[in-house]
C-alpha positions as CSV (number, residue, x, y, z in Angstrom):
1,X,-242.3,121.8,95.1
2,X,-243.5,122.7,98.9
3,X,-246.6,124.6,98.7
4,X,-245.4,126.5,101.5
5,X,-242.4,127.4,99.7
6,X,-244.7,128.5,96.4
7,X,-246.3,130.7,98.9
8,X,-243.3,132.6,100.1
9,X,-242.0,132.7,96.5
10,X,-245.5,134.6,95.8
11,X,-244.5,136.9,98.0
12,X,-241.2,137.5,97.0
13,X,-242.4,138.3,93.7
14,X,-245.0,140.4,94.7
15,X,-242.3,143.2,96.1
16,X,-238.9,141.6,94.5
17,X,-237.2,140.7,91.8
18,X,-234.2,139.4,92.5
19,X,-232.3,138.0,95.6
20,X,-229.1,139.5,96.5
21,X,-226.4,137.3,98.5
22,X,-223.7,139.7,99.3
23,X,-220.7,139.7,102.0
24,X,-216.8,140.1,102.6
25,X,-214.6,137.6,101.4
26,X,-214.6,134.1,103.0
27,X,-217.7,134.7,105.0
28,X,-219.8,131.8,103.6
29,X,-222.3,134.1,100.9
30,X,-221.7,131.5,98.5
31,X,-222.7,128.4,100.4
32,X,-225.5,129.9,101.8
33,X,-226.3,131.5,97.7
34,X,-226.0,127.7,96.8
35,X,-228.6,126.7,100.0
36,X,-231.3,129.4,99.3
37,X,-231.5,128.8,95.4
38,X,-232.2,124.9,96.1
39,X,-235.0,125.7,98.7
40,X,-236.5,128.2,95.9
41,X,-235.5,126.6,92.7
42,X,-233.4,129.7,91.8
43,X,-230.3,129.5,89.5
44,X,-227.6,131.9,90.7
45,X,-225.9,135.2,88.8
46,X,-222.0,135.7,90.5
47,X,-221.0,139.1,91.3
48,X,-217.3,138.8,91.4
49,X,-215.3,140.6,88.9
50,X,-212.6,138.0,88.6
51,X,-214.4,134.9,88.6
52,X,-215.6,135.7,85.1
53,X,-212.3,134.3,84.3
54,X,-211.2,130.8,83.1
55,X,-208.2,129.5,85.0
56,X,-208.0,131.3,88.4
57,X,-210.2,129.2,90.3
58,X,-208.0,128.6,93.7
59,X,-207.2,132.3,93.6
60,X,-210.8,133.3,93.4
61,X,-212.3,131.2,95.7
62,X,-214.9,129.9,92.9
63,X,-215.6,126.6,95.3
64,X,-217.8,125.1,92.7
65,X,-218.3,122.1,95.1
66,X,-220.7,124.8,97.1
67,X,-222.9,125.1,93.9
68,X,-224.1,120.8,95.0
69,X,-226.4,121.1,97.8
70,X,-227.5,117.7,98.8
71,X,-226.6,116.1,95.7
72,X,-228.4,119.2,93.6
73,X,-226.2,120.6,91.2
74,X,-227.5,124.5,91.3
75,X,-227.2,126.5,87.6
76,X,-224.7,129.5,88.3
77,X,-224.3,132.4,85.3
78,X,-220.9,134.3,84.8
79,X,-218.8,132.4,86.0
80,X,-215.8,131.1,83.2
81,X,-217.2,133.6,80.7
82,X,-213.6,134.9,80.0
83,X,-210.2,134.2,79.4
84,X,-207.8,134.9,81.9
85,X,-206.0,138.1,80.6
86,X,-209.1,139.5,78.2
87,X,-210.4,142.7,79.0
88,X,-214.0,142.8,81.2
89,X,-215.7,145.8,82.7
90,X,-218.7,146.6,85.1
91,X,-220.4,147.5,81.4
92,X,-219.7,144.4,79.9
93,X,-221.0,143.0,83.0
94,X,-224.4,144.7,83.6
95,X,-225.3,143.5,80.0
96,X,-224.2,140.2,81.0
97,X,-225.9,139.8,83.7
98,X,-228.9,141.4,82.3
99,X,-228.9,139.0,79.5
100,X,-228.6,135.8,82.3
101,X,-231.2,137.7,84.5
102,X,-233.9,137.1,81.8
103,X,-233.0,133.7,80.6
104,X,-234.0,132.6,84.3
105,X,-236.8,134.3,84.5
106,X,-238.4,133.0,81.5
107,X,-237.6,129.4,83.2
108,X,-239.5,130.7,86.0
109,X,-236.5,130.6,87.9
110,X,-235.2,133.2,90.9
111,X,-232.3,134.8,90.2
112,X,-230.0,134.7,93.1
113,X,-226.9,137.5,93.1
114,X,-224.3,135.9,95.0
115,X,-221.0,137.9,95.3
116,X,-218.6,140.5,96.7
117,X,-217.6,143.3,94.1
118,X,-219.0,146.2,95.2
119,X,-219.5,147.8,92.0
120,X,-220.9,145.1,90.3
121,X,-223.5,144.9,92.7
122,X,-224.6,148.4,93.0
123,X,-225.0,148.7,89.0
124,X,-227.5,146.3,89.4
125,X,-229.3,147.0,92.6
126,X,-228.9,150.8,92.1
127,X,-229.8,150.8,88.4
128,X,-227.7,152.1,86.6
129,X,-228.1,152.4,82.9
130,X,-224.1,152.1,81.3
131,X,-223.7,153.1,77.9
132,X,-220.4,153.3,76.4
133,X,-220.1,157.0,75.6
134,X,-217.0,158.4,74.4
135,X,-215.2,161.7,76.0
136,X,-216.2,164.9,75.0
137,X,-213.3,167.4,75.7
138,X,-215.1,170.3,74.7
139,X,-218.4,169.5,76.7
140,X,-216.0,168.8,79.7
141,X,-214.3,171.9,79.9
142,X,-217.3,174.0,79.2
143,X,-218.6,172.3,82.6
144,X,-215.7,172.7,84.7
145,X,-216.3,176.4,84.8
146,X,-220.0,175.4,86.6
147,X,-220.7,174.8,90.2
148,X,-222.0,172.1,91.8
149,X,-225.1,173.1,92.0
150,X,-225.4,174.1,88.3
151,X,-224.3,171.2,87.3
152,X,-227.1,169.3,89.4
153,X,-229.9,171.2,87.9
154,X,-228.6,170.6,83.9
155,X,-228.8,167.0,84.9
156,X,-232.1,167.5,86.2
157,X,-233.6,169.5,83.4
158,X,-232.3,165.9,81.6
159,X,-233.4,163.0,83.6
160,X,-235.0,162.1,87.0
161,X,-232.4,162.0,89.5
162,X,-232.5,158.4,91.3
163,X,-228.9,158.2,92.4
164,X,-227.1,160.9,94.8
165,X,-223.9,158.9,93.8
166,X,-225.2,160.9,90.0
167,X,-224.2,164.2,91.4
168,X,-222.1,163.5,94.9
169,X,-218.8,165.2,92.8
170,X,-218.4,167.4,90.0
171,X,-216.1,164.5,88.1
172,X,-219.2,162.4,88.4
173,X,-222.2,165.3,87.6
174,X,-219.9,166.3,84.2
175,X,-220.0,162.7,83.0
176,X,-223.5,162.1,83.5
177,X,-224.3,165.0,81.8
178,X,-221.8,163.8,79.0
179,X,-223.6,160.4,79.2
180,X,-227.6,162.3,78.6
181,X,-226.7,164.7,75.9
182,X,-224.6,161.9,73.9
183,X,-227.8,159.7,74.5
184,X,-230.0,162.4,73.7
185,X,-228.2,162.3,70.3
186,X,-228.0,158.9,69.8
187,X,-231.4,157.2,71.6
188,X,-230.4,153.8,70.0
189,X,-227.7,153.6,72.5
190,X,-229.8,153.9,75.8
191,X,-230.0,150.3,77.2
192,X,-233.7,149.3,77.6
193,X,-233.1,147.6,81.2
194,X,-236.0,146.1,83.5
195,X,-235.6,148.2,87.0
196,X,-234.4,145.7,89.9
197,X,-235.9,145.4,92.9
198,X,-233.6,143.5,94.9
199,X,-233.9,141.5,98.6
200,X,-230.2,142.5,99.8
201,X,-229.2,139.2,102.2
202,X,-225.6,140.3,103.8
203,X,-223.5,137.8,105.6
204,X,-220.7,138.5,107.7
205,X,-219.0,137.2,111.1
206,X,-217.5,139.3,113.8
207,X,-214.3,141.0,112.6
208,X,-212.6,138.7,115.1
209,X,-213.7,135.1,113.1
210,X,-213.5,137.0,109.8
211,X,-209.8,137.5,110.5
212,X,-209.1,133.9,111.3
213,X,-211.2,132.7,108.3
214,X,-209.2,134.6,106.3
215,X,-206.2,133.4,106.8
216,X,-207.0,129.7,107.3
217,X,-208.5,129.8,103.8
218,X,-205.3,131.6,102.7
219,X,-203.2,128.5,104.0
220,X,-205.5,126.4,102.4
221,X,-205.5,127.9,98.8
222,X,-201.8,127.5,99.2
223,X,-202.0,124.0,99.9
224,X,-204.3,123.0,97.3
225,X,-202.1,124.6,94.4
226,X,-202.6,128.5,94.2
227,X,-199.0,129.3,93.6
228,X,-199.3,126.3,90.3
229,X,-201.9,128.3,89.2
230,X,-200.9,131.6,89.0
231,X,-197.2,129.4,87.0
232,X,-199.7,128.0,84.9
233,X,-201.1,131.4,83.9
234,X,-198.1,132.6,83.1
235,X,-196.5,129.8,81.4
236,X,-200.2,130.4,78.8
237,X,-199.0,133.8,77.9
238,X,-200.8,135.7,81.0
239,X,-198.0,138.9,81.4
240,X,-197.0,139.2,85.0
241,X,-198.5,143.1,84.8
242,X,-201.8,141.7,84.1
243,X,-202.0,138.9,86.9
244,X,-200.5,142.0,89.3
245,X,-203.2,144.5,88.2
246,X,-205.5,141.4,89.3
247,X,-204.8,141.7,92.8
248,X,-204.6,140.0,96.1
249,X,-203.4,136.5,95.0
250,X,-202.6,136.6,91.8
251,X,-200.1,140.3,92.6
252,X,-198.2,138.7,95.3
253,X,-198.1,135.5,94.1
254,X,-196.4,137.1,91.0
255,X,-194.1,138.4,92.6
256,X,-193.0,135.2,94.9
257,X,-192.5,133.7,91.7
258,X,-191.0,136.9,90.3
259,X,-188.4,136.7,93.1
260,X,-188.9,139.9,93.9
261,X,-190.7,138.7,97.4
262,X,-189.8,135.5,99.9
263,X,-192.3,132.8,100.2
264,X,-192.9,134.0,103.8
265,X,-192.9,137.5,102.5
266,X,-195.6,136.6,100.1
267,X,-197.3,134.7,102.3
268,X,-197.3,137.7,105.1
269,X,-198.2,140.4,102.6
270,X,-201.0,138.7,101.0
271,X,-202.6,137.6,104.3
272,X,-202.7,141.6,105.0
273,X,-203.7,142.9,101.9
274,X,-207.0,140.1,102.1
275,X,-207.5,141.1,105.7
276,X,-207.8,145.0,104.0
277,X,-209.7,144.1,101.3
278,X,-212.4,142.8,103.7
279,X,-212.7,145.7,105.3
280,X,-212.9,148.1,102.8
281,X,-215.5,145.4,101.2
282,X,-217.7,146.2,104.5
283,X,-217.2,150.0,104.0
284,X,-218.2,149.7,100.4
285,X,-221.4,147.5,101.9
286,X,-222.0,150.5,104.7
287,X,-221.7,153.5,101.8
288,X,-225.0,150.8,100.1
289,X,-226.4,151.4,103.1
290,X,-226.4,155.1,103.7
291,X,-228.0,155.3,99.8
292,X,-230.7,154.0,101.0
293,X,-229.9,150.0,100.1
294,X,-231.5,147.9,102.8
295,X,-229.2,144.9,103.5
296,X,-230.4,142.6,106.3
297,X,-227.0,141.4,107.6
298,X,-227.1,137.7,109.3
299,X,-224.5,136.2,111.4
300,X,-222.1,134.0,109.8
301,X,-222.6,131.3,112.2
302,X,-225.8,131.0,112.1
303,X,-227.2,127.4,110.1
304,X,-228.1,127.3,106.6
305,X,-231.5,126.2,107.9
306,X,-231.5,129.5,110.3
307,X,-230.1,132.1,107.9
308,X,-232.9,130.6,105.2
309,X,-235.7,130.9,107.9
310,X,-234.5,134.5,108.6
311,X,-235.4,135.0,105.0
312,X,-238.4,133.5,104.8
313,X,-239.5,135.9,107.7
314,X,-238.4,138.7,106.3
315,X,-240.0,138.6,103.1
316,X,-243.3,137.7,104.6
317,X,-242.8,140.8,106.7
């Protein structure tokens, strides 16, 4: 290992612990993941809700090919972890990646986040604890008669407040407080999570070149057997409802095959719907942002080598 690079991954660890590789759809995060956890010996942790799943790899851009950089093949976690058509949530997920978070750091290892969900990537970085608490009717309509501000200082009297996104509605202040007394009840339950300190690395192009990435990698998924796959899916026992309630691809795909759309139709919707999804992917990156989530956004365009010196200089910063 470069002693220079032992030196910067001192100093990573000193303030971090745990690289995030986060960006709209088709801007090149994975690549450049793939790129950064070669230089650093790092094994990487996806953050895409439907790439957990076995089977929709054309549909979900999973490019393993970007995981071999220079012949390297680079360890990647939560990826295939699921059958297409099983049931997976962000709780399911934040003890998942939890449980691959430790098994590379024991190796020594830095753990590289690499993906797009929005949620998924906010449990971790905004540490949350999820516990699978059931509803409480009576609790709930007891608290519906409290303000805002009521509510905010119960959950206070209960816990340290970390997150505005705790309190930022009364939907969300009522189930927090559900969450801490059901907790306070049962302390077995409470997950017993390091606290992250995450590098956030954002990668994006100009909304211009985002566009046109976006739909030349549409054109390309078709081409290299997206509409077989989602067939394939269905012919295994996948029900249409589920591979629509998946989104983007796999919905309008569906319904091509459904004949309820056109080819063209499809084609023409689905390049629309991706083109929205990016953007509200950005707005979802912005609301980070404004909680107080530094992301260090580099141009797309820029070189592996570039974008991986830019992060070098940052953490010694």
């Amino acid at each position: 290992m470069n002693s220079a690079i032992d030196e910067i991954k001192k100093k990573f660890y000193y303030k971090y612990n745990l690289l995030t590789i986060l960006g709209p759809t088709a801007g090149g995060k994975t690549g450049f993941a793939a790129y950064v956890a070669k230089q650093f010996d790092g094994e990487i942790i996806s953050a895409d809700s439907r790439q957990v799943y076995r089977g929709m790899d054309i549909g979900t851009g999973k490019d393993i090919a970007d995981y071999t950089v220079d012949g390297v093949e680079i360890p990647f976690h939560l990826i295939d972890i699921k059958d297409a058509g099983e049931k997976y949530n962000l709780f399911e997920y934040q003890g998942d990646f939890f449980s691959a978070f430790e098994d590379i750091k024991k190796r020594n290892k830095i753990p590289v986040m690499c993906g797009g969900t929005g949620l998924y990537i906010e449990a971790i970085i905004g540490n949350f604890r999820l516990v699978e608490v059931p509803e409480n009717r009576r609790l709930r309509e007891e608290l519906e008669q409290k303000s805002i501000d009521e509510l905010i200082e119960i959950l206070a009297s209960m816990k340290k407040l970390h997150n505005v996104s705790e309190i930022d509605n009364k939907k969300r202040a009522i189930r927090n407080i559900e969450i801490e007394m059901y907790l306070k009840e049962h302390p077995e339950k409470r997950p017993n999570y390091p606290e992250i300190k995450s590098l956030n690395i954002g990668v994006k192009f100009d909304r211009k070149s985002q566009k046109a990435r976006i739909t030349k990698r549409l054109y390309q998924r078709i081409e290299e057997g997206m509409i077989d796959e989602v067939e394939i899916l269905l012919k295994k026992g996948v029900s249409a409802d589920t591979l629509i309630y998946y989104g983007l691809e796999y919905k309008f795909v569906t319904l091509y095959l459904q004949g309820k759309l056109s080819k063209q139709e499809m084609i023409d919707k689905l390049e629309i719907a991706i083109h929205q999804f990016s953007k509200r992917q950005m707005t979802f990156f912005r609301h980070l942002e404004k909680k107080g989530h530094k992301i260090y956004w580099l141009d797309g365009y820029m070189t592996a080598e570039d974008k991986f010196q830019r992060v070098i200089d940052i953490i010694q910063k």
